[in-house]
N, C-alpha and C positions, 0 to 999 in steps of 0.2 A: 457589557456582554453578559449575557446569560449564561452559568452556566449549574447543570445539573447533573446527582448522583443519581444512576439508574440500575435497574437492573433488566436484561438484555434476555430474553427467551427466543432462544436460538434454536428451534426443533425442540418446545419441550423443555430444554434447558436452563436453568437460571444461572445468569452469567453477568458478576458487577462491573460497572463503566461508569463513563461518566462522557457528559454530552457537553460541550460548549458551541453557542453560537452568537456571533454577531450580529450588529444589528443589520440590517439588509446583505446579509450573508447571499454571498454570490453560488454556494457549493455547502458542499459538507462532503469531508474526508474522513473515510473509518480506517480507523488503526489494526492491523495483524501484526500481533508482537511476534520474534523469533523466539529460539531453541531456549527456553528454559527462561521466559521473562514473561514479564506481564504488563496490564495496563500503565502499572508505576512505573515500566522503564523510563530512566530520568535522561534516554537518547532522544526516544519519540516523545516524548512530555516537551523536549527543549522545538523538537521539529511542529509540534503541536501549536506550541507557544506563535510560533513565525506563523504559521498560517491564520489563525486565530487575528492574528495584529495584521494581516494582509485582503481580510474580508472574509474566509470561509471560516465554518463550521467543523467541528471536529467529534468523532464517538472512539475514544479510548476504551477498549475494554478487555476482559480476560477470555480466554479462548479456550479455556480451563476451569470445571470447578477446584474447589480450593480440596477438595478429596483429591482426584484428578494428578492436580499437583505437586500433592503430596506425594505421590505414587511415581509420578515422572522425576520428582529430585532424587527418589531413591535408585529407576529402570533405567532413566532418559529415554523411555520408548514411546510415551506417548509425543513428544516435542517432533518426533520424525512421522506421523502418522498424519500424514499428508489427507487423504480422506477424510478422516475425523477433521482437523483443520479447518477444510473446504466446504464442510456441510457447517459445522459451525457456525463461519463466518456468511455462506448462504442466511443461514438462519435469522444472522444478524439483519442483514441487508432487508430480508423480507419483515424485520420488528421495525425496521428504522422506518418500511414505507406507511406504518402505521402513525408514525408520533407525529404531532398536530404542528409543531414548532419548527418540522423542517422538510413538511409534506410538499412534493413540488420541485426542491433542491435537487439538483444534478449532484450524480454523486462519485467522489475520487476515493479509490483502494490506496494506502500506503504500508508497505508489506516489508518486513527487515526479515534475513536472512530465510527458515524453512516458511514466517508469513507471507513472504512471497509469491511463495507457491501455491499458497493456498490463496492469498488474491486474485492470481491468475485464473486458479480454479473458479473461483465467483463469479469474476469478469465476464469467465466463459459460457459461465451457466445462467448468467443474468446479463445479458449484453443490451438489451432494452434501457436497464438501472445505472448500470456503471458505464462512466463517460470516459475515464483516465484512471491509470495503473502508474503508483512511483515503487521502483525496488530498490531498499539501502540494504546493499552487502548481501544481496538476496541468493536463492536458489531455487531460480524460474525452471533449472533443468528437471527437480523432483517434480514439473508438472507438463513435464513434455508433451503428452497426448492431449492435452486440452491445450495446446499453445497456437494451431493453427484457427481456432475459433475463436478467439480473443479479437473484440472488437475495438477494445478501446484503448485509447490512444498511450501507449507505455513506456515509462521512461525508464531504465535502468542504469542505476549508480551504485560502481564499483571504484575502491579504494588503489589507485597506480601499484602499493606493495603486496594488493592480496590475490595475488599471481594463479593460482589456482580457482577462486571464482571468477578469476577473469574468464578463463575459459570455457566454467561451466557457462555464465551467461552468456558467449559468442556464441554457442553451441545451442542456447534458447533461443537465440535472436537468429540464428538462419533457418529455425521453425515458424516464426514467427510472420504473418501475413497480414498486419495491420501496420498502421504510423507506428513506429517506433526509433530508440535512440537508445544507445548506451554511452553514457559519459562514464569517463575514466577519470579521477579527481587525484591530482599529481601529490605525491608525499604521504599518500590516506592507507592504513591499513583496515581490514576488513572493518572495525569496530569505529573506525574515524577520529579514533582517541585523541589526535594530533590536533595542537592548536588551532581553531578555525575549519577544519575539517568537517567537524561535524555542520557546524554554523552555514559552511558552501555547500550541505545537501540539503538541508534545510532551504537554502534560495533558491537553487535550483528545481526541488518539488513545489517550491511556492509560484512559483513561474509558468512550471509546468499544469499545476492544475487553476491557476486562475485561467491560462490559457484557454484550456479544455473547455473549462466546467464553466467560464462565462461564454464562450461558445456555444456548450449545449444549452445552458439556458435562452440562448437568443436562436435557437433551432437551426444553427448554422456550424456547418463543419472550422474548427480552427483554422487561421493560414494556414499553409504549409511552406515550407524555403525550397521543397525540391518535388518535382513533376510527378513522380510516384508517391508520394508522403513519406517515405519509409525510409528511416535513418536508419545510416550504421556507424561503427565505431571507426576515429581517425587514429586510436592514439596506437604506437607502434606493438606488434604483437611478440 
């Protein structure tokens, strides 16, 4: 597997990452870290790791310059500025359709908590690009108004104890007008700290975007298990 230190201009932006790909990588999946983290998060590094070993492609990267950052450890005002986020990670999307090693590749958003929301934002604004959306412990609802233009196909995973974004994603998901799904992952608090926890969202988004994303590469909509496409949540509210 190849993989490379990049730097990401994102609107203008220089923004460090790092790209891994397989060899006949079926996809490539870009990372939106959440509230106050970065590329190095060692949650989506371990989620990176699974997809990586399952055929896709991965772009880890900072969603912040490291000024930026410095600035949000002090405010925490930039980590909620949802806008800023989504033009960002736009940015990125539009750098990635230039690199030579993954031109071609369908491609899957993975978005942890406020990345989320800015995925969905992307999704919505590049629906041609993006084939599949995973949420871990996200907050799809700070992107309410781009939610009914979301194309692609989006899976959201909330932790059974983290009872408050449960709600807020139920509350995204009946905005919601494309394939989707919310799994509830039983013992999981918002962060998935719990043994194996993390591990079952990691399978779970692996599943989900080899689904998708070899789908769109063969220019064919995924199965679907139900007449509408459009999943919703079983688990009790």
């Amino acid at each position: 597997m190849h993989i490379t230190d990049v730097t990401v201009n994102a609107g203008g932006v220089a923004l460090e990452g790092s790209i891994a790909v397989p060899e006949k990588a079926a996809g490539i999946v870009v990372f939106a870290h959440g509230s106050g983290s970065s590329r190095l998060s060692p949650r989506n590094r371990l989620v990176a790791q699974l997809l990586n070993q399952g055929g896709l492609g991965t772009l880890l990267f900072d969603l912040l310059t490291a000024r930026e950052t410095e600035i949000d450890e002090q405010t925490g005002e930039l980590r909620f500025d949802i806008d800023l986020l989504g033009r960002r990670l736009i940015g990125a999307l539009d750098w990635l359709a230039t690199r030579p090693e993954v031109r071609g590749l369908p491609v899957g958003l993975f978005g942890a908590s406020t990345g989320a929301a800015a995925a969905l934002i992307a999704a919505a604004e590049r629906p041609d690009q993006v084939a599949a959306v995973v949420s871990r412990g996200g907050r799809p609802d700070l992107a309410m108004d781009a939610l009914p233009r979301v194309r692609a196909s989006t899976l959201l995973i909330v932790g059974a104890l983290d009872g408050p974004v449960i709600g807020m994603n139920r509350q995204a998901a009946d905005r919601m007008q494309n394939e989707h799904r919310l799994e509830i992952v039983p013992g999981a608090t918002h962060l998935f700290e719990e043994p194996g926890k993390l591990e079952k969202v990691a399978h779970l988004a692996r599943d989900w975007f080899q689904r998708h994303l070899e789908a769109a590469e063969r220019g064919q909509p995924a199965a679907r298990s139900r007449k509408a496409g459009i999943f919703t949540p079983r688990a009790p509210r």
